[in-house]
C-alpha positions as CSV (number, residue, x, y, z in Angstrom):
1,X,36.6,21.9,-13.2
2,X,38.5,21.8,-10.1
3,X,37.2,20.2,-7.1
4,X,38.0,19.9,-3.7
5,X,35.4,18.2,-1.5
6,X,35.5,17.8,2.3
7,X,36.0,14.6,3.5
8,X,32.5,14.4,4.9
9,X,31.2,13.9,0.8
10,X,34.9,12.6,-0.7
11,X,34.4,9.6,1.1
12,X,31.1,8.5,0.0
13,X,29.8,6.7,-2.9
14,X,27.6,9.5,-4.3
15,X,30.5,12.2,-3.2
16,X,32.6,10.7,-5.7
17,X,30.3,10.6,-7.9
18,X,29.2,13.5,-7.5
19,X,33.1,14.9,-8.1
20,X,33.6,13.3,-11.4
21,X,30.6,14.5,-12.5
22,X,31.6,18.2,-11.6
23,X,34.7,17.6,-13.5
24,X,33.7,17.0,-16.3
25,X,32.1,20.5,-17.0
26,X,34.3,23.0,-18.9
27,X,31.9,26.2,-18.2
28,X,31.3,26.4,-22.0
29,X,27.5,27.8,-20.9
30,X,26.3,26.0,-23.9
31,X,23.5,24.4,-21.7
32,X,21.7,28.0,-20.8
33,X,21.0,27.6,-24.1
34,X,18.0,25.2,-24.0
35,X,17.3,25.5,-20.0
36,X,14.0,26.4,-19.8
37,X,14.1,28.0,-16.6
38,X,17.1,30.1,-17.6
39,X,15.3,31.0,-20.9
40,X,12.7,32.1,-18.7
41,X,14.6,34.3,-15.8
42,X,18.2,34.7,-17.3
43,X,19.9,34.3,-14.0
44,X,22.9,32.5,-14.0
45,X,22.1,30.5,-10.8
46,X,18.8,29.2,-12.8
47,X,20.7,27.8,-15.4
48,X,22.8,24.4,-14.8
49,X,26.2,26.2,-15.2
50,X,25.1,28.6,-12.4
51,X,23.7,25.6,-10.7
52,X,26.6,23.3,-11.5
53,X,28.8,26.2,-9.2
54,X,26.0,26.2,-6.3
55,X,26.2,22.3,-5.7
56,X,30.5,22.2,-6.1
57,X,30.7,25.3,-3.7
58,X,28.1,22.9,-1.4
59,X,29.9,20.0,-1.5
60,X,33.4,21.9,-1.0
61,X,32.1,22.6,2.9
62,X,29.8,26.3,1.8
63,X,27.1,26.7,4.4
64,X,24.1,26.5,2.2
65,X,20.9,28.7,2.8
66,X,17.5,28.8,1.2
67,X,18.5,30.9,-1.6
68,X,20.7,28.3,-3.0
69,X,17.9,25.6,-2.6
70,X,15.2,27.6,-4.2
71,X,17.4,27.6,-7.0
72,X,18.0,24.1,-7.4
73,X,13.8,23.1,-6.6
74,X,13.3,25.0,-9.2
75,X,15.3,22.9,-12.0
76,X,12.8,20.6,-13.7
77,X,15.7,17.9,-14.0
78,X,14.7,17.7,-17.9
79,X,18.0,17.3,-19.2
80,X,18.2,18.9,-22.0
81,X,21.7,20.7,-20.6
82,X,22.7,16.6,-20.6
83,X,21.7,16.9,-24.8
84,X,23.4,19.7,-25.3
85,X,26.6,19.4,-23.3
86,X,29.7,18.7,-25.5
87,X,31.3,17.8,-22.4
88,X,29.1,14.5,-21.6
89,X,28.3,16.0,-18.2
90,X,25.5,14.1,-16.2
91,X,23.8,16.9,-14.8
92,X,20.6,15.1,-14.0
93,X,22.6,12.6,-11.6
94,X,24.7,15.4,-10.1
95,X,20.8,17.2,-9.0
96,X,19.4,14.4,-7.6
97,X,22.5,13.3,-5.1
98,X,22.9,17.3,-4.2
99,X,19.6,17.8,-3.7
100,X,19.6,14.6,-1.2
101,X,22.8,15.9,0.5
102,X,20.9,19.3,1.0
103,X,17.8,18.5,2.3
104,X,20.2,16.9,5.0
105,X,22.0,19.5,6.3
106,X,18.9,22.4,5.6
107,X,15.3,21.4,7.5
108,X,12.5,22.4,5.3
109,X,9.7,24.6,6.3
110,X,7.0,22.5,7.7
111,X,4.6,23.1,4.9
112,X,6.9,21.9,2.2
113,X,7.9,19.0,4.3
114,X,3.9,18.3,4.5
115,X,3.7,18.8,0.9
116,X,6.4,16.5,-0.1
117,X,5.5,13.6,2.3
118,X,1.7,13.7,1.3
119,X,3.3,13.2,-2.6
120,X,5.2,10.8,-1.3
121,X,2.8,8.7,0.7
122,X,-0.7,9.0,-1.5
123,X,0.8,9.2,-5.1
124,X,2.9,6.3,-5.5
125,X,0.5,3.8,-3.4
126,X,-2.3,2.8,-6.0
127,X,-5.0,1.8,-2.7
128,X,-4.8,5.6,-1.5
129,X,-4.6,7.4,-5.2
130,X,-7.0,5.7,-7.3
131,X,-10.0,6.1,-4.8
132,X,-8.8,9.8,-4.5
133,X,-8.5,10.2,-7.7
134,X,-12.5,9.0,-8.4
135,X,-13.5,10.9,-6.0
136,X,-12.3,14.1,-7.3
137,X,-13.3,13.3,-10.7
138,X,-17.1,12.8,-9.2
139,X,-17.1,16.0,-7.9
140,X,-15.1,17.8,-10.8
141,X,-17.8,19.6,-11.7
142,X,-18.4,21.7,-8.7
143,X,-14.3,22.2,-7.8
144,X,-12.5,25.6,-8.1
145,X,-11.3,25.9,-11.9
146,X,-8.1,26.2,-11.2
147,X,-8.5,22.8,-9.4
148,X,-11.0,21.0,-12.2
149,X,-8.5,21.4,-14.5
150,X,-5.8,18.9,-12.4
151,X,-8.5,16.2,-12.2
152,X,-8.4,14.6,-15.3
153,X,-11.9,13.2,-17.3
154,X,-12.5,9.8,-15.9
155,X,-11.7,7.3,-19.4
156,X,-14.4,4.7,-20.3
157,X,-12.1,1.4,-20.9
158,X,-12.2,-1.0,-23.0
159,X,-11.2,-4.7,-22.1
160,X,-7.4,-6.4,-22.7
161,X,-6.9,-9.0,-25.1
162,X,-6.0,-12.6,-23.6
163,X,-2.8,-13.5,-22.8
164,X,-2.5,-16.0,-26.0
165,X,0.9,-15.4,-27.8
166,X,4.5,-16.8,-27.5
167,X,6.1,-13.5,-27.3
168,X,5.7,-12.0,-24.7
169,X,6.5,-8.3,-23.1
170,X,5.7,-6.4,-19.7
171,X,4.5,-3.2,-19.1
172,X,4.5,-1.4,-15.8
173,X,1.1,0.2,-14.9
174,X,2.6,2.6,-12.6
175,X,0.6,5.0,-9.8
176,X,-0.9,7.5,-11.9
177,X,-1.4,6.4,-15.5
178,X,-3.4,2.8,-14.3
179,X,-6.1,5.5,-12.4
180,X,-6.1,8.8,-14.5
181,X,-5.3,7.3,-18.5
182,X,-5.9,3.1,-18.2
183,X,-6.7,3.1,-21.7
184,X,-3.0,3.5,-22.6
185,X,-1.8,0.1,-21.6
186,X,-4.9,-1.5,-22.8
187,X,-4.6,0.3,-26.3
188,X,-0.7,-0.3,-26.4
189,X,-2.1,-4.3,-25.6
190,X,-4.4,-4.3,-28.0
191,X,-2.1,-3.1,-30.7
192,X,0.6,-5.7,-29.5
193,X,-1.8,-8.2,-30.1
194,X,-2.7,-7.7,-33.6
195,X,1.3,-8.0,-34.1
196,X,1.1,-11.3,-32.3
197,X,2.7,-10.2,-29.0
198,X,1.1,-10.2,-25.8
199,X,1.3,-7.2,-22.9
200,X,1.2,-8.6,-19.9
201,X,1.4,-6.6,-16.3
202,X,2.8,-7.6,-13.1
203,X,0.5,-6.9,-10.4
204,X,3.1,-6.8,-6.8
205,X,4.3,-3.9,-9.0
206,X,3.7,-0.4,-8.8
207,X,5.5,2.9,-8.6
208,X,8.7,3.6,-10.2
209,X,10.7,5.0,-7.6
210,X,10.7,8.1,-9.4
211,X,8.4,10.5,-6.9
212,X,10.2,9.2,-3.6
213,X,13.7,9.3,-5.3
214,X,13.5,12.5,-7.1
215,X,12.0,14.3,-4.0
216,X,15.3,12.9,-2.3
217,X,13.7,10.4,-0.4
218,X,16.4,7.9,-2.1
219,X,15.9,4.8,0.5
220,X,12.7,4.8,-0.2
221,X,13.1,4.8,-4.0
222,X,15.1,2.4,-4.1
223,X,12.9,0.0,-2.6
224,X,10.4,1.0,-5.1
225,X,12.5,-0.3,-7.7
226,X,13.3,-3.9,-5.3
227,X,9.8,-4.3,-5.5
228,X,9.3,-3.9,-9.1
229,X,12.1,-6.2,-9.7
230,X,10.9,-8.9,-7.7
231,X,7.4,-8.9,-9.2
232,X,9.0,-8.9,-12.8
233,X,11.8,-11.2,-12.1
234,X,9.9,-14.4,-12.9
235,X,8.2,-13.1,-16.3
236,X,11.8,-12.6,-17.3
237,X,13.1,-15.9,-15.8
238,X,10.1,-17.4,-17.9
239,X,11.0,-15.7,-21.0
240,X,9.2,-12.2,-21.7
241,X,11.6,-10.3,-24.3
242,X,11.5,-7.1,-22.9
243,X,10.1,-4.3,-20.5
244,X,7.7,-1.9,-22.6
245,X,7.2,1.7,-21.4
246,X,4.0,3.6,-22.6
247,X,5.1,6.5,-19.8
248,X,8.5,8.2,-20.5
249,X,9.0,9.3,-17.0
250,X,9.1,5.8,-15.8
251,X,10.5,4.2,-18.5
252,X,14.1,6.9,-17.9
253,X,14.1,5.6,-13.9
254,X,13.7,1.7,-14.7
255,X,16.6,2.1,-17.5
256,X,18.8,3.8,-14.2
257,X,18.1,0.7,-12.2
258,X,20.8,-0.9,-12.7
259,X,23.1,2.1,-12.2
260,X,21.4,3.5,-9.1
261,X,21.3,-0.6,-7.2
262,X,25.3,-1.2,-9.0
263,X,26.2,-1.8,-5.4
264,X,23.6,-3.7,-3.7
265,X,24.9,-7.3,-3.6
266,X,21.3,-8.7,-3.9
267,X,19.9,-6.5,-6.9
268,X,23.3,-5.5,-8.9
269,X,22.3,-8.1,-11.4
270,X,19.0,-8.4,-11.7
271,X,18.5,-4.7,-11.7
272,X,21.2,-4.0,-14.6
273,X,19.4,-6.8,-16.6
274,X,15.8,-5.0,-16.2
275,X,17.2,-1.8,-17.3
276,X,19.0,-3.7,-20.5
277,X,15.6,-5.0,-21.3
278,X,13.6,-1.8,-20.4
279,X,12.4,-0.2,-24.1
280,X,10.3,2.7,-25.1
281,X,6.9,2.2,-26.6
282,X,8.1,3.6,-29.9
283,X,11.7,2.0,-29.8
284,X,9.9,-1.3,-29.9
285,X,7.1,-1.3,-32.4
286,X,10.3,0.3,-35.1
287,X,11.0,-3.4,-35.2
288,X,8.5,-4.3,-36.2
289,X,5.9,-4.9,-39.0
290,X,3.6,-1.9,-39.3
291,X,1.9,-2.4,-42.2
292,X,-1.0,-3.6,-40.4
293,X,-1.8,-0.7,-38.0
294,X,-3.0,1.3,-40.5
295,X,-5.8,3.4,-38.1
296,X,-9.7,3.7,-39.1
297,X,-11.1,6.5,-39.2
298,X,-9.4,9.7,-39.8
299,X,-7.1,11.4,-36.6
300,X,-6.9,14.6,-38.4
301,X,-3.4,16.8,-38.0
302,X,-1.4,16.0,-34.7
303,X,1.0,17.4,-33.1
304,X,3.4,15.5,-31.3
305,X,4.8,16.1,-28.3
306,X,8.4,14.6,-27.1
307,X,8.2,14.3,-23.4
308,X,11.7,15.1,-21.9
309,X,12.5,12.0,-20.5
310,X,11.9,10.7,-23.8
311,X,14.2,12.7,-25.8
312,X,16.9,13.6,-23.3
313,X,17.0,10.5,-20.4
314,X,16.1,7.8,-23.1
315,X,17.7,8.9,-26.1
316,X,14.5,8.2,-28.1
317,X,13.9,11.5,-29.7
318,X,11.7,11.7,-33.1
319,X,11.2,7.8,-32.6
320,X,7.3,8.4,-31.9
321,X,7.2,10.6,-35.2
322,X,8.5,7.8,-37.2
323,X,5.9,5.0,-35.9
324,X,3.2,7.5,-36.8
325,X,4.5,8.5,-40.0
326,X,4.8,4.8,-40.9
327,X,1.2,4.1,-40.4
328,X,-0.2,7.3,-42.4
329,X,-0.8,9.6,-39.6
330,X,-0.4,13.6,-41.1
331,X,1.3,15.1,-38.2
332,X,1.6,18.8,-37.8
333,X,4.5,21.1,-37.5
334,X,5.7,22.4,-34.1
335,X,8.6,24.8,-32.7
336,X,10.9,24.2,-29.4
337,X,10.3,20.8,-28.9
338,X,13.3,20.8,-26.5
339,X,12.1,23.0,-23.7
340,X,10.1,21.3,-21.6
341,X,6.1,21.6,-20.8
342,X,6.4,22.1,-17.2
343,X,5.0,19.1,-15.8
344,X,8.5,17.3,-14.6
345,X,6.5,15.1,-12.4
346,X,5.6,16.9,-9.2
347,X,7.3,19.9,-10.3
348,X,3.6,21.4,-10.9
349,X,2.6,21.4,-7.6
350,X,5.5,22.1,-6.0
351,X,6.2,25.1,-8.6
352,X,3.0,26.4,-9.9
353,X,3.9,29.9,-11.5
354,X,7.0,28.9,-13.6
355,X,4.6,25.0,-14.3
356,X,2.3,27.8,-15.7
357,X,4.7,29.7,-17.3
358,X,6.6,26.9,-19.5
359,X,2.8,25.1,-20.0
360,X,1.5,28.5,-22.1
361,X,5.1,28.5,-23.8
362,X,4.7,24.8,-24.5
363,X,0.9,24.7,-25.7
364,X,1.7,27.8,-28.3
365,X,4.8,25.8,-29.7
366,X,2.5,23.0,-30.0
367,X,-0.5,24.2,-32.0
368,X,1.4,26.5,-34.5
369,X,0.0,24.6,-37.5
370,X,-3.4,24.2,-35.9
371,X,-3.2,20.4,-35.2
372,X,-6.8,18.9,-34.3
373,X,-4.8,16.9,-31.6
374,X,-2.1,16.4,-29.3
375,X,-0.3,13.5,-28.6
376,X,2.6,12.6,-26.0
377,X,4.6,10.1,-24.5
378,X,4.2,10.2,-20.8
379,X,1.3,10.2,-18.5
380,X,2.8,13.4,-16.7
381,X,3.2,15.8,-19.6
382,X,-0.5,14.4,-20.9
383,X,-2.1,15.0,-17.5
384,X,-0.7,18.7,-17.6
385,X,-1.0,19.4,-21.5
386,X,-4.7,18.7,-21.3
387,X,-5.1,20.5,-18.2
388,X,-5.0,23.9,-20.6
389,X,-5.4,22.7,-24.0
390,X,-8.2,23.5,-26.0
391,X,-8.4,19.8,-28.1
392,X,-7.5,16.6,-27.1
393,X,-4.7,15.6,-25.8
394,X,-3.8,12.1,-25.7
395,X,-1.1,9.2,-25.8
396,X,0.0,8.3,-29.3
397,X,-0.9,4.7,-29.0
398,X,-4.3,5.6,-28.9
399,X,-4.4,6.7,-32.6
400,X,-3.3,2.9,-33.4
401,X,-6.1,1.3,-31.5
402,X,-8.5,3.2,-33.3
């Protein structure tokens, strides 16, 4: 593709970026293949080719208007045009520095700006969610169905093993998943255990980066991710192995780290060497013995779901199949596994009808076979699958710490 940026963006680091990105796309249209929004409203401009041309003819000096930014709020930035592009194009990059460019040059409306800073401030700081968060779930019975259904169940947890092994790994407890699901970590811990390896979680850290960075509050996201690297620095200094992710979504922004602090004198290093060590949940049990983990009890048929970030942003797709197959779990059949479910982090509040749409497209690809449960990969996409589901819906991990 030919490009021709004004000097305002072709002198910037993420302009340039941002150019050789565009270049690489050869307008094949393969990608509104497996787009779920174009699969969903066939119009070009809701597909990434269409989307690709809105952001070039942006950054080539076009006034942009609200039409152009209604189409690009309402990409999920799943990546499966990334999966699917012969051409290697990073389209998920390319979204996130246009989107930061536009919401520059184009004021929001004042409720979308109160939307997105009330996101921004409440969900990523664990002192103002988690209290929040309990107090919804007291009062769940009583809310609006519509609302009931976003406050998840609050989980009964169980305690973490000690600290006791040689081998040693971190986990991140994140914003959401330590209030809404804390039995993931603790089951992933306790299963780490029994294979002589001990979890262990950083406290100083917290979010991400993903809510303030994706919502194009980049500054802010990137001191997220300062943060966490401080608090995780010494635990690598004094010899953990490696960075475990029991939530896909955050496990696909640590693994950008080092590519999104590449020119911060202070962090370049240490930031490229957390994402070298950052590994899926799944990735990292494959090296190891299973044979042990056999579960008790009997989990019935599941269906598995492949969060996006998984499959397209990590490059881990089928690996949480194959841990479950190993230890003897029957799992069920299911169609589309590339579309995505909908949830896309805030992408369900901030757009409800086509969250709605892909969740009902999502939850009939998923119970096909009529599995007795669902399992997934990412605190975002298990939040939102159980918000409809009619079983359980649950983290994988879970069925090995039974």
């Amino acid at each position: 593709m030919q490009t021709n940026l004004v000097k305002e963006f072709a002198n910037t680091t993420e302009g340039q970026e941002a150019e050789a990105i565009l270049r690489a796309c050869v307008h094949c249209g393969f990608c509104t293949a497996t787009c779920p929004t174009y699969q969903e409203l066939n119009d070009e401009r809701d597909g990434p080719r269409g989307r690709i041309y809105l952001m070039k003819q942006f950054l080539e000096g076009n006034e942009v208007t609200e039409r152009t930014r209604t189409h690009l709020d309402r990409c999920l930035t799943c990546r499966s045009c990334e999966t699917t592009c012969p051409s290697g194009v990073q389209y998920g990059r390319l979204v996130d520095i246009t989107r930061g460019l536009v919401d520059q040059k184009l004021e929001r409306p004042r409720r979308e700006r109160l939307i997105r800073w009330a996101l921004r401030t409440i969900v990523p700081r664990q002192a103002l969610f988690t209290p929040l968060l309990a107090l919804g779930q007291l009062f769940r019975p009583m809310l609006p169905a519509a609302l009931r259904g976003k406050v998840p169940p609050r989980q009964t947890t169980r305690p973490w093993p000690a600290a006791r092994h040689e081998r040693v790994v971190i986990a991140l407890a994140g914003c959401v998943q330590s209030a809404a699901t804390p039995n993931t970590n603790a089951a992933a811990a306790r299963v780490l255990d029994r294979l002589g390896i001990s979890l262990i979680e950083a406290s100083e850290a917290g979010c991400c980066g993903a809510i303030n960075y994706h919502l194009s509050a980049h500054d802010d996201g990137l001191d997220d991710m300062r943060r966490n690297i401080d608090a995780w620095w010494p635990m690598i200094e004094g010899g953990a192995e490696a960075i475990v992710m029991t939530a896909s979504g955050c496990g696909a922004m640590v693994q950008d780290y080092g590519h999104l602090l590449r020119d911060d004198p202070d962090y370049a290093h240490k930031a490229a060497r957390i994402s070298a060590l950052t590994r899926d949940l799944g990735e990292f049990l494959l090296q190891e013995d299973l044979s042990t983990l056999r579960p008790a009890g009997e989990p019935g048929k599941v269906a598995v779901h492949c969060p996006c970030t998984l499959q397209h942003a990590m490059k881990q797709n089928g690996v949480t199949e194959q841990v479950l197959r190993k230890v003897g779990i029957d799992l069920a059949e299911t169609r589309d596994r590339h579309l995505c479910c909908g949830s896309a982090g805030t992408y369900s509040i901030l757009q409800p009808e086509m969250s709605q749409r892909l969740l009902g497209n999502k939850l009939k690809a998923l119970t096909i076979d009529n599995p007795d449960r669902i399992v997934t990969a990412n605190i975002g996409c298990q939040l939102h699958l159980g918000s409809k589901a009619d079983r359980p819906v649950q983290h994988w991990i879970e069925l090995l710490d039974r």
